[in-house]
N, C-alpha and C positions, 0 to 999 in steps of 0.2 A: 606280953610275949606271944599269946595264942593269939591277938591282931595283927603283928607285925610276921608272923608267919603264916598266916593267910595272906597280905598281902602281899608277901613271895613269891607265894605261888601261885598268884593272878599275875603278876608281871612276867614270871616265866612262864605263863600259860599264854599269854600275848603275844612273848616273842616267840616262842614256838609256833604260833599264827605264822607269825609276819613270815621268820622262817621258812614255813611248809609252804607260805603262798608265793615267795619268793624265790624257792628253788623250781618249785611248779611252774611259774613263768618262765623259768631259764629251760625246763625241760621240752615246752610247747615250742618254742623260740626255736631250740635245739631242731626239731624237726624240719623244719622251714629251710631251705640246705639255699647258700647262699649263691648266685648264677655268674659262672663264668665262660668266655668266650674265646674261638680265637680264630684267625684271620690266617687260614692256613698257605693261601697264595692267592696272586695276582697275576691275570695275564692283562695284555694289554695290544690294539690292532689298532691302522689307519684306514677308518672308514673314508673318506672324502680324503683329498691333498691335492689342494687349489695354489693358486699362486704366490698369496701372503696368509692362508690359514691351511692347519690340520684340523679335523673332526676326529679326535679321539673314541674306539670303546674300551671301557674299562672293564674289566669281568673280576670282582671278590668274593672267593669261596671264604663263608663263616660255617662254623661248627661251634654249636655249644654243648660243651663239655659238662656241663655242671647248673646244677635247679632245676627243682622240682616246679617251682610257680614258671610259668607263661607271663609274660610280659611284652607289650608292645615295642620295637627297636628300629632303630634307625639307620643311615649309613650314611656319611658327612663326606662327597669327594672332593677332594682339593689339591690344586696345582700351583705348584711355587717356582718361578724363574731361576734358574740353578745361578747366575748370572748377579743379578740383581736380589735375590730375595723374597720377592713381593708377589703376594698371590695376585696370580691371573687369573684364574675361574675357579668356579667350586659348585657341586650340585649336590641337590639332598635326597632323598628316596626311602619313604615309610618301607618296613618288611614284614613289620607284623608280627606276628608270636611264634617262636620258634621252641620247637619240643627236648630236649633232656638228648642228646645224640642226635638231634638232625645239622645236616650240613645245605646249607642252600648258598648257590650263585648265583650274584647279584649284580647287575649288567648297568652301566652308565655310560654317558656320553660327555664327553668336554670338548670343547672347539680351544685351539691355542693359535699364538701367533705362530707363523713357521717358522723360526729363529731359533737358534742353540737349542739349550736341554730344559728338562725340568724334573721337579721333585713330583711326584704323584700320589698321594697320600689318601687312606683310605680311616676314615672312623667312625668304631662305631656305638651306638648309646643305648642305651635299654631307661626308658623313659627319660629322663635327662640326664643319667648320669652315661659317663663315658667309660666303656666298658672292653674297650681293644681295639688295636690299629694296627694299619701294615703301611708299606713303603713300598715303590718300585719307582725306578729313573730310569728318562729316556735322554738320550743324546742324538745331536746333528737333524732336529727337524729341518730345519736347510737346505740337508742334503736330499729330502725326500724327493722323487720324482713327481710334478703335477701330472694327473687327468689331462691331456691333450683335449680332449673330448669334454671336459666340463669348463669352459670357460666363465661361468658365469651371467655370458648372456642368453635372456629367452627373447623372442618374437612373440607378441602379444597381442597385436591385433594387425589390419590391414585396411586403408579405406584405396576406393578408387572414382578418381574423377575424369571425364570425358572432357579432353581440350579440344578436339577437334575431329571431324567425320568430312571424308575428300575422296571421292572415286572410289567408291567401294570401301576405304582404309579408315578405321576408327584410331587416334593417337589418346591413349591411356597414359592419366600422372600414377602412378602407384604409391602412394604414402605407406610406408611400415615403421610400424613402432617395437622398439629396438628398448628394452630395457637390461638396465648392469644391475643382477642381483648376487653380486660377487661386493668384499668388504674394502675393495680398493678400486681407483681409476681402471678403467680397463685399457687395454691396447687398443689401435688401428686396426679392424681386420677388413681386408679384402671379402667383398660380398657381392656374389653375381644373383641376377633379377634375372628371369625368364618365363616367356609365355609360352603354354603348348595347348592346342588346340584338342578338349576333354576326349573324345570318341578315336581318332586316329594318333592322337599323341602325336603328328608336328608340331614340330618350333616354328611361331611367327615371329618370335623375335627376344633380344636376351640386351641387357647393359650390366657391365658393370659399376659399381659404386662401394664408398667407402662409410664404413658404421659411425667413424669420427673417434675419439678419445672420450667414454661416456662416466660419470662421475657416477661414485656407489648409488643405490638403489635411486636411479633415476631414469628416467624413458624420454629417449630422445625421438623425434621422426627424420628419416632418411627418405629422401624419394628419389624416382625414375621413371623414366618415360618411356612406353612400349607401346609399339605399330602395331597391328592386326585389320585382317579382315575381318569386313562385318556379318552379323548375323553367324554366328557361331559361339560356341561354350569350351569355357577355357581354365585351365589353371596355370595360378601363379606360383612361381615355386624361387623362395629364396634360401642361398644356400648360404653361407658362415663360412669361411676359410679362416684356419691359423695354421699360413705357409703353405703345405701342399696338404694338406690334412683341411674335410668338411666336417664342420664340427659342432654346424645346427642348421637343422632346417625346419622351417616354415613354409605353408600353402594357404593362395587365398584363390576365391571363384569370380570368375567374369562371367554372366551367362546373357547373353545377346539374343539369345535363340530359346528359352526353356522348353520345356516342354510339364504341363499341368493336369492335373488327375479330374477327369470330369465324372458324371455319372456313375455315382454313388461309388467313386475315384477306382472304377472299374476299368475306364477307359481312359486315353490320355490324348492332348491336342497341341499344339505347337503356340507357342502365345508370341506374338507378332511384336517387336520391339522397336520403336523409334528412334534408335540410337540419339540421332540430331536432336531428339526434344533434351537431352541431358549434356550438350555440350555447355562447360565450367569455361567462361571465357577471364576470369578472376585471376590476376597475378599475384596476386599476395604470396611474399617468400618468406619465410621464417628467419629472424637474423641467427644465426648461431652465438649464444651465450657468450664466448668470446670477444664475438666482435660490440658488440655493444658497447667496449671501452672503448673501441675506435670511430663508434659513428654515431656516439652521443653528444656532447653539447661543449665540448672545449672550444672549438674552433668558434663557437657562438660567444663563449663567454668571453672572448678572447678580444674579440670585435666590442663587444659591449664594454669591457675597460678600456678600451681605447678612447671610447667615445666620450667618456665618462670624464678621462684626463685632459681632452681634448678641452670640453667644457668649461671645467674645473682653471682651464691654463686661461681662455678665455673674458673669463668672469674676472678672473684678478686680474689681468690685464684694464679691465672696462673701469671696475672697482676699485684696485689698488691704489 
């Protein structure tokens, strides 16, 4: 009886262990306050509104309400076709550890198609778990007005070659490289080419020409031909029209005449230019991309089965 009552009371000595270490746990636990957030608003602006895109920013004010521990969190933005369903873009953006009451905005960027609406959804995680979201909708990107002024195309470089030098008159080809960094073909624009003479600013001479239809990020060359006299220093200046609106311009240099820094580049002297030693007597034209279906090899091949049938009709004849 006296053993079976001690071991009573080693077993409730045990669980009163387990007990006291168990609620102890639940106490320490208890202090640990669990973190919550929230997603108090959304604004939302058109950075860029190009022809067939919007550059969205996105701005979500968070506030955490609740935890004591810091933790590392996240913001997950994503946009869904109000139309179709299907997300079109989405971006991610560390934030970092945020304190017990602090609120921080939190700025992103989306590019969308310009077409109808979309859903705009903002969420966010506190190490991988996900821990609050917000929503805002936009409608009739379509109807945005485009940037006149941003079309898409830059001017990138400029070469120039000397065709010809006659009575004082040097005849300049102008090469300009013309690139579309826009997400679609671009338009036709009207684009005037002009010479003006660096120190007095006259025009020796101006053409117009056209940029062609240039496919996304791809750089075409346009050229032109301008007169001037010789021995003088110049710039070229092209300008971009869409309709009556100049909407990029580009500068490149002719200098026939320079002028060089001598003595210890104190002093300066005029450097003497042979125009005629650099005249480009070379016709080479560029075909435009297009035409290559028209002036490649059908009409060859064309000929060549003929010749072929020709043969062919022959031989059986000889042979049959």
């Amino acid at each position: 009886m006296g053993k079976q009552k001690t071991k009573l009371i080693q077993i409730l000595f045990l669980m009163s262990i387990i007990l006291l270490f168990a609620s102890g746990s639940g106490c320490i636990r208890s202090f640990e306050e669990e973190s919550y957030y929230n997603i108090n608003d959304m604004d939302i602006s058109a950075d860029r509104v190009g022809a067939s895109f919007v550059d969205l920013n996105v701005t979500t004010y968070i506030e955490k309400n609740q935890g004591d521990k810091e933790k590392n969190t996240s913001l997950l933005l994503k946009a869904y076709s109000r139309e179709s369903g299907l997300l079109e873009a989405q971006e991610k953006v560390n934030i970092g550890k945020l304190k017990k009451g602090e609120t921080k905005a939190v700025s992103q960027s989306l590019s969308l198609p310009k077409a109808g609406g979309h859903d705009i959804r903002s969420v966010l995680f506190e190490e991988e778990m996900q821990k609050g979201s917000g929503e805002i909708k936009v409608y009739n990107l379509d109807f945005l007005p485009a940037n006149v002024q941003d079309i898409g195309i830059e001017i990138s470089e400029m070469d120039f070659q000397v065709r010809k030098v006659e009575d004082g008159k040097v005849l300049v080809e102008s090469d300009i490289y013309i690139t579309n960094e826009d997400r679609e073909t671009s338009p036709n624009f009207r684009t005037l080419v002009k010479i003006r003479e660096m120190d007095a600013g006259l025009l020796a001479d101006k053409a117009w020409i056209q940029t062609g239809k240039i496919k996304p990020e791809t750089t075409v060359i346009r050229s032109a031909n301008l007169t001037m006299p010789d021995q003088y220093n110049y710039v070229v200046e092209v300008l971009i029209w869409n309709n009556d609106t100049i909407v990029k311009r580009g500068e490149g240099y002719i200098q026939l005449h320079p002028e060089i820094k001598v003595k210890d580049k104190t002093e300066t002297e005029t450097k003497k230019i042979q125009t005629s030693d650099f005249v480009n007597i070379d016709e080479y034209e560029m075909v435009p991309e297009e035409e290559y279906a028209r002036k490649s090899t059908p009409g060859f091949n064309l000929f060549l089965s003929a010749v072929l049938l020709f043969s062919a009709a022959v031989l059986r004849r000889r042979f049959g």
